[in-house]
C-alpha positions in Angstrom: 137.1 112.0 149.0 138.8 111.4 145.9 138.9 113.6 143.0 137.5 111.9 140.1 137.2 114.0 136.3 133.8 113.7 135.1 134.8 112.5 131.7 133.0 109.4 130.1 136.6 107.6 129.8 137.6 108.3 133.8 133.4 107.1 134.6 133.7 104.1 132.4 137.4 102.9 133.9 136.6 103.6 137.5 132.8 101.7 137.2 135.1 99.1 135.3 137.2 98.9 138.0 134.6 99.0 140.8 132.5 96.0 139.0 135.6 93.9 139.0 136.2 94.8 142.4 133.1 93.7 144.1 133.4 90.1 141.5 136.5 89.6 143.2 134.8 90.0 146.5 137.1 92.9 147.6 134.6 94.8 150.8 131.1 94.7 148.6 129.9 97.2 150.9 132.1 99.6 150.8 132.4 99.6 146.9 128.4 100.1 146.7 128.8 103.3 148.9 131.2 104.3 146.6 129.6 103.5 143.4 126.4 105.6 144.6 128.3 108.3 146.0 130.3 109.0 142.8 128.4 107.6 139.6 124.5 108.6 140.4 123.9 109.6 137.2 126.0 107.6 134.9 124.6 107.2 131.7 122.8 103.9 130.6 125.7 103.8 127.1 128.5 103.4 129.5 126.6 100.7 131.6 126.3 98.8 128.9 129.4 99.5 126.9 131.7 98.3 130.5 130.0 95.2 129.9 130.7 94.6 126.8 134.8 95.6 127.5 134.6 93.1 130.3 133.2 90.2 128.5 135.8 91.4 125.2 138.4 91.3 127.9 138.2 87.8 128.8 136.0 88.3 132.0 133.6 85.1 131.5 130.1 85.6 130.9 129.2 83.5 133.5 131.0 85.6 136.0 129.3 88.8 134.5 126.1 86.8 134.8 126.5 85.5 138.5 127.1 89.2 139.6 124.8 91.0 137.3 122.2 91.1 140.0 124.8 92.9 142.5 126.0 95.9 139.8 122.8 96.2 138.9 120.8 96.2 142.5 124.1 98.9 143.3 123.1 101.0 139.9 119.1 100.8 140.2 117.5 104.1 140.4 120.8 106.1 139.5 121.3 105.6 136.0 120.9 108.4 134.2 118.3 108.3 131.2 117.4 111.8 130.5 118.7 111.6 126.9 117.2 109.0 125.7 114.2 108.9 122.8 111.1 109.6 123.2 109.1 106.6 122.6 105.9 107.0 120.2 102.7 104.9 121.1 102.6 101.5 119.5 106.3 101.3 119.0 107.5 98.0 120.0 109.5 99.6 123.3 106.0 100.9 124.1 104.8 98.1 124.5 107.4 96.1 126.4 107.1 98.9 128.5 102.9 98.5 129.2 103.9 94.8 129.5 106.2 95.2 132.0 104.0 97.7 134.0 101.8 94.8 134.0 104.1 92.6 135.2 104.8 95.4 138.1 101.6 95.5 139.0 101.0 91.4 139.3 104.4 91.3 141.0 103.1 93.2 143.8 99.6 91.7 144.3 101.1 88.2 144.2 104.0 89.8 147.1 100.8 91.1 148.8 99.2 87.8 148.5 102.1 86.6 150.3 101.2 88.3 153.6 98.2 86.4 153.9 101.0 83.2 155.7 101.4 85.4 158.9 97.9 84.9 159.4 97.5 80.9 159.9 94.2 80.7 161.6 92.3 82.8 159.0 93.8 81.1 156.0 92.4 78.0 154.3 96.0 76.3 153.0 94.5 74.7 150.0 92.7 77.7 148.3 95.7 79.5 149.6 97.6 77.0 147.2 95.5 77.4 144.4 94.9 81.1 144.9 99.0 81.3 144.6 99.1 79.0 141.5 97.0 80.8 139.3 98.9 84.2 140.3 102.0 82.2 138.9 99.9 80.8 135.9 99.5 84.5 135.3 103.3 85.5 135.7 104.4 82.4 133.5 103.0 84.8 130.4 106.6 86.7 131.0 107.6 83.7 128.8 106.5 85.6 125.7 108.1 88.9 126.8 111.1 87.1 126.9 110.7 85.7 124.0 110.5 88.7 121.7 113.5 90.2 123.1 115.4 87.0 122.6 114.5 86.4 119.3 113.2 89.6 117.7 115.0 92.2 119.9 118.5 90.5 120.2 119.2 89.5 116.6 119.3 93.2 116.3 121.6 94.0 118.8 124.1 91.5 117.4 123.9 92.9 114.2 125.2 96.5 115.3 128.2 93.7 117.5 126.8 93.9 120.7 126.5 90.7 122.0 128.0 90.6 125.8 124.8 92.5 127.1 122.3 89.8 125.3 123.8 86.6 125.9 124.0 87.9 129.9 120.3 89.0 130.1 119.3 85.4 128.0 121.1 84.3 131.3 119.3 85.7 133.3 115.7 84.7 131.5 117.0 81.5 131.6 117.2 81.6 135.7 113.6 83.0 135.7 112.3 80.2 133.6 114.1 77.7 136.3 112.6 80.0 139.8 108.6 79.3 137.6 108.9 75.9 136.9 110.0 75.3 140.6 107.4 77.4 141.9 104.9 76.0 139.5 105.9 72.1 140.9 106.0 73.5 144.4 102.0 74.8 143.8 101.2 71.5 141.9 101.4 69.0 145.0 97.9 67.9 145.4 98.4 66.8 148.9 97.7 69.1 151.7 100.4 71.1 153.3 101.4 72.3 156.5 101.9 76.1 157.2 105.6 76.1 157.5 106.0 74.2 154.2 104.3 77.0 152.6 106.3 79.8 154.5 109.1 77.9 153.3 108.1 77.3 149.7 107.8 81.3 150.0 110.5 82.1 151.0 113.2 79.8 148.8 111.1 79.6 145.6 108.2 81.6 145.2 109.6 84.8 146.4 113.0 84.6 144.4 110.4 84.2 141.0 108.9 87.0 142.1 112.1 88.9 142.7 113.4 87.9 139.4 111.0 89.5 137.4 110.9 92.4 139.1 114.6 93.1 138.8 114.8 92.0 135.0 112.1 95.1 134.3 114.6 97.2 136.1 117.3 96.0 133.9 115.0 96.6 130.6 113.5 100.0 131.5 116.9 101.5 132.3 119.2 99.9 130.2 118.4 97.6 127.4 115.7 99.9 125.9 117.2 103.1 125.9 120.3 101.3 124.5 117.9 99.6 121.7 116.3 103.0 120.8 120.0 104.6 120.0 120.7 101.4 118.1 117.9 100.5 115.8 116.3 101.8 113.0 112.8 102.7 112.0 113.2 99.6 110.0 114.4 97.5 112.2 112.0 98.4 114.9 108.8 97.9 112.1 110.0 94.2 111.5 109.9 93.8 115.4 106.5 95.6 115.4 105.1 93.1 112.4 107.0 90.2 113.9 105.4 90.0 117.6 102.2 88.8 117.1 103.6 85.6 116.1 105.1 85.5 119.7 102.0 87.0 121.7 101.8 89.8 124.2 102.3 90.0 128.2 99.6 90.7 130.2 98.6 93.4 127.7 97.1 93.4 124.3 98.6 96.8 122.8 95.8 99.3 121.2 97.6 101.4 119.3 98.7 100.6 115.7 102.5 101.8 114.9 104.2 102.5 111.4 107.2 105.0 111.1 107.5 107.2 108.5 108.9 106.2 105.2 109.1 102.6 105.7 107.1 100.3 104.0 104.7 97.5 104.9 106.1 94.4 105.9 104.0 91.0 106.9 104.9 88.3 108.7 102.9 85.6 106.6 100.8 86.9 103.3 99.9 90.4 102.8 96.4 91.5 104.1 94.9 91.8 100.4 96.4 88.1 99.6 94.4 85.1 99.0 94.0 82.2 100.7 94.0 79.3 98.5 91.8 76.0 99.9 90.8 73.0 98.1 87.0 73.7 97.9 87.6 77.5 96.6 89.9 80.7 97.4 89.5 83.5 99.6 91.0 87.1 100.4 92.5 87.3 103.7 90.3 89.9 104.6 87.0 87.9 103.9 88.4 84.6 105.6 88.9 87.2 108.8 85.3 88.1 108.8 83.3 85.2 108.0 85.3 83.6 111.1 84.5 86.4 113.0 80.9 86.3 111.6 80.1 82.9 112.5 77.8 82.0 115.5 80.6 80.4 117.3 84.0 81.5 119.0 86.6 79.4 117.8 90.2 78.6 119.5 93.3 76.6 118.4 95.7 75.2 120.3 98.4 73.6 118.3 100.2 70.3 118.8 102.8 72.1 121.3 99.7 72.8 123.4 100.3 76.6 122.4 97.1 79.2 121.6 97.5 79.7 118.1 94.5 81.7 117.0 91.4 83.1 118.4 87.9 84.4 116.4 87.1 87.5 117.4 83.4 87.3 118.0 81.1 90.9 118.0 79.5 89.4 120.7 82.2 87.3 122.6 81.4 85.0 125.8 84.7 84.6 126.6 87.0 88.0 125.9 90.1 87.1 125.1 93.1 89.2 124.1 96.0 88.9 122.5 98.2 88.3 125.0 97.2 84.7 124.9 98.7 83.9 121.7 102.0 81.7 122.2 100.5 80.9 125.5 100.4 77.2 127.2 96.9 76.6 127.2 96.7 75.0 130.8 98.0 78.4 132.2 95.0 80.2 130.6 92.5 77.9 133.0 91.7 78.2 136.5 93.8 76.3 138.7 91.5 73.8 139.7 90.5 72.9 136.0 93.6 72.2 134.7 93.4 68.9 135.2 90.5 68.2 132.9 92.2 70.2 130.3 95.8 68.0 130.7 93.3 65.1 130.8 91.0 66.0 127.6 94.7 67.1 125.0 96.2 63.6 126.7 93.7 61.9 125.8 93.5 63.9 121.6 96.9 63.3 121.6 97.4 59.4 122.6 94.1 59.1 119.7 91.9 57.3 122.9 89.3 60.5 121.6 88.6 63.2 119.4 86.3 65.2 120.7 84.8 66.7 124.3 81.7 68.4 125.0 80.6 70.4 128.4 77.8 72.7 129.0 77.3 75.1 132.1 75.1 77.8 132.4 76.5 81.1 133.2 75.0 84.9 133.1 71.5 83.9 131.8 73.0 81.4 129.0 73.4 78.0 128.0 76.8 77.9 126.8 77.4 74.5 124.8 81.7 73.9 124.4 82.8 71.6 122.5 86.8 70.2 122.1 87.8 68.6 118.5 91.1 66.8 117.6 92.5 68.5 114.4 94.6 65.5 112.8 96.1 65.2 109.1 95.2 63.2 106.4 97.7 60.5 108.1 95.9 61.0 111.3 98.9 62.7 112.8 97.7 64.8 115.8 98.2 68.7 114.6 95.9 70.6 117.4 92.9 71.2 119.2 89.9 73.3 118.4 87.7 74.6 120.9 84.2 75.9 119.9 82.1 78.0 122.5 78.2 78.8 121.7 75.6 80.2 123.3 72.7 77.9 122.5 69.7 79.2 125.1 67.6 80.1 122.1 68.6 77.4 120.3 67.4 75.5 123.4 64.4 77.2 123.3 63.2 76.3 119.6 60.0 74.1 118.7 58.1 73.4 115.7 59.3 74.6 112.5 59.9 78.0 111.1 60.0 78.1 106.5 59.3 81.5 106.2 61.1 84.2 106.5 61.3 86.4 109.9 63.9 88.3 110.7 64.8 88.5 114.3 68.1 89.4 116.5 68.8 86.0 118.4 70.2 88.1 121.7 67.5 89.9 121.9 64.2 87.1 121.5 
């Protein structure tokens, strides 16, 4: 075997030459052996920094995208990232980490789920359908991981110059995106399919989606992250922190609250102490927070890109939400077979044919009344829709009249 120093020039120009070796197609299998025989612990800096040289060197990014999947399926598992930080709880790498454990986890259930094909006779192919669209519902949340790191994770990068790395990984989002929205389509055919369509569908589209997502965590965890942690500050990393609840959370609602040392607060609309001013009156951001909360009623917004804006946070909720469904498209945070009612009831706020939607159903000993309102402007330009939930069994239950004063706790007459 060849005697190669161990310096980071002599790993960096032989991985250099290796990566350009396999995009010119020269015998891909015998380069991998070679590339895990000699560089199993190469550090995740020089990964990135042989990028960057081969994009600065005129090697397209398209090419480096089109083969980032076969560097980094050779690299996977033997990059070395012993030296990099320590990550504190809360910090924004935290919790791109929890999301993408999520993520993980889903990945593997819905790959389970998969299984279930070899077994015709037992399987019922239109729940099977919808079973598999609402584990894709779930995975379209990625979106908003994605999402952060494109445009509160990246900005960064480029402003310490290093832009190959980001503008290939957007790439590769961008791919993902395309393997959903096909699977999504595939899962969306309301007529009734035969087993090898769906074995098929599997295999070309669902499977790669799967695949995609996996492999980008892979990418994150051992070599944009640890790369991002050397790179940014404290500061940089605290506007990132303040910044992502605008975008939403994965699959995971962090619990932990993160502020570094020694820098100071920073909000991404008014300060928590500001006021809010409204035409009837004024009030502090902190009191608007709680007589929402307060109110009998849970109360959702969807804005007029059919995205969850906001959510009350009820003591008592009906429905628990988290936030991980803020950003989200509200027809992936319904089951599958409701959808349609919800595409038909926004359609319907949208086109100005009606402005409000009212179910009831009865669930866990209560009478839960729902009720849909389209928010418009003063010009009646549609701006959202509102969705109020309230339990009304007691409600339900009153007769008579009742003038004088009795205090009672409604859950528990």
């Amino acid at each position: 075997m060849a005697d190669f120093s161990n310096t980071s020039d002599s790993r960096m120009e032989l991985l250099k030459h290796m990566i350009l070796q396999l995009h010119n197609g020269e015998a891909p299998n015998e380069v991998r052996k070679r590339l895990v025989e000699l560089l199993k612990t190469i550090p995740y800096n020089e990964v990135v920094q042989v990028e960057q040289e081969l994009i600065n060197e005129g090697l397209p990014e398209e090419e480096v995208l089109k083969f980032c999947d076969i560097h980094t399926q050779v690299l996977e598992g033997h990059i070395d990232t012993s030296e990099a930080k320590e990550i504190p709880p809360g910090h924004p790498v935290d919790t791109f980490k929890k999301e993408n454990k999520e993520l993980l986890k889903l990945v593997r259930t819905t790959n389970k789920f998969f299984e279930k094909v070899n077994s015709p006779d037992d399987l019922d192919l239109d729940t099977f359908r919808i079973q598999l669209k609402a584990f894709f519902n779930n995975l379209m949340d990625v979106e908003k991981h994605y999402l952060k790191k494109e445009n509160l994770l990246f900005p960064f990068l480029e402003k310490y110059n290093i832009t190959g790395p980001p503008k290939v990984m957007w790439g590769k989002h961008d791919e993902t995106r395309e393997f959903l929205k096909s699977s999504l389509e595939a899962l969306s055919v309301r007529e009734t399919m035969e087993i090898g369509e769906f074995e098929s569908i599997i295999e070309m589209v669902l499977k790669p989606a799967a695949k995609a997502i996996g492999d980008m965590v892979m990418k994150e965890e051992e070599i944009l992250l640890p790369m991002c942690m050397d790179k940014l500050t404290d500061t940089d990393w605290y506007e990132i922190y303040v910044q992502s609840v605008d975008i939403g959370f994965c699959l995971y609602d962090p619990d932990v609250e993160w502020k570094p040392e020694g820098v100071d607060s920073i909000s991404s609309s008014s300060a928590k102490d500001g006021v809010v001013q409204l035409p009837s009156g004024k009030l502090a951001v902190n009191e608007l927070i709680i007589i929402l909360n307060t109110l009998p009623v849970e109360i959702t917004f969807v804005d007029s890109n059919d995205k969850v804006k906001y959510f009350s946070q009820a003591k008592h909720p009906i429905f628990k939400r988290n936030r991980a469904v803020l950003g989200r498209d509200v027809r992936l945070c319904h089951p599958p077979k409701s959808v349609h009612i919800v595409e038909q009831v926004v359609s319907d706020f949208k086109t100005g044919k009606q402005d409000q939607a009212s179910f009831w159903l009865e669930m866990n000993d209560m009478f839960i009344y729902i009720v849909y309102y389209a928010i418009r402007d003063k010009n009646n330009k549609y701006m959202g829709t509102i969705e109020v939930v309230q339990d009304v069994t007691n409600i339900r239950k009153l007769e008579g009249e009742q003038r004088l004063l009795n205090y009672f706790d409604d859950r528990e007459k």
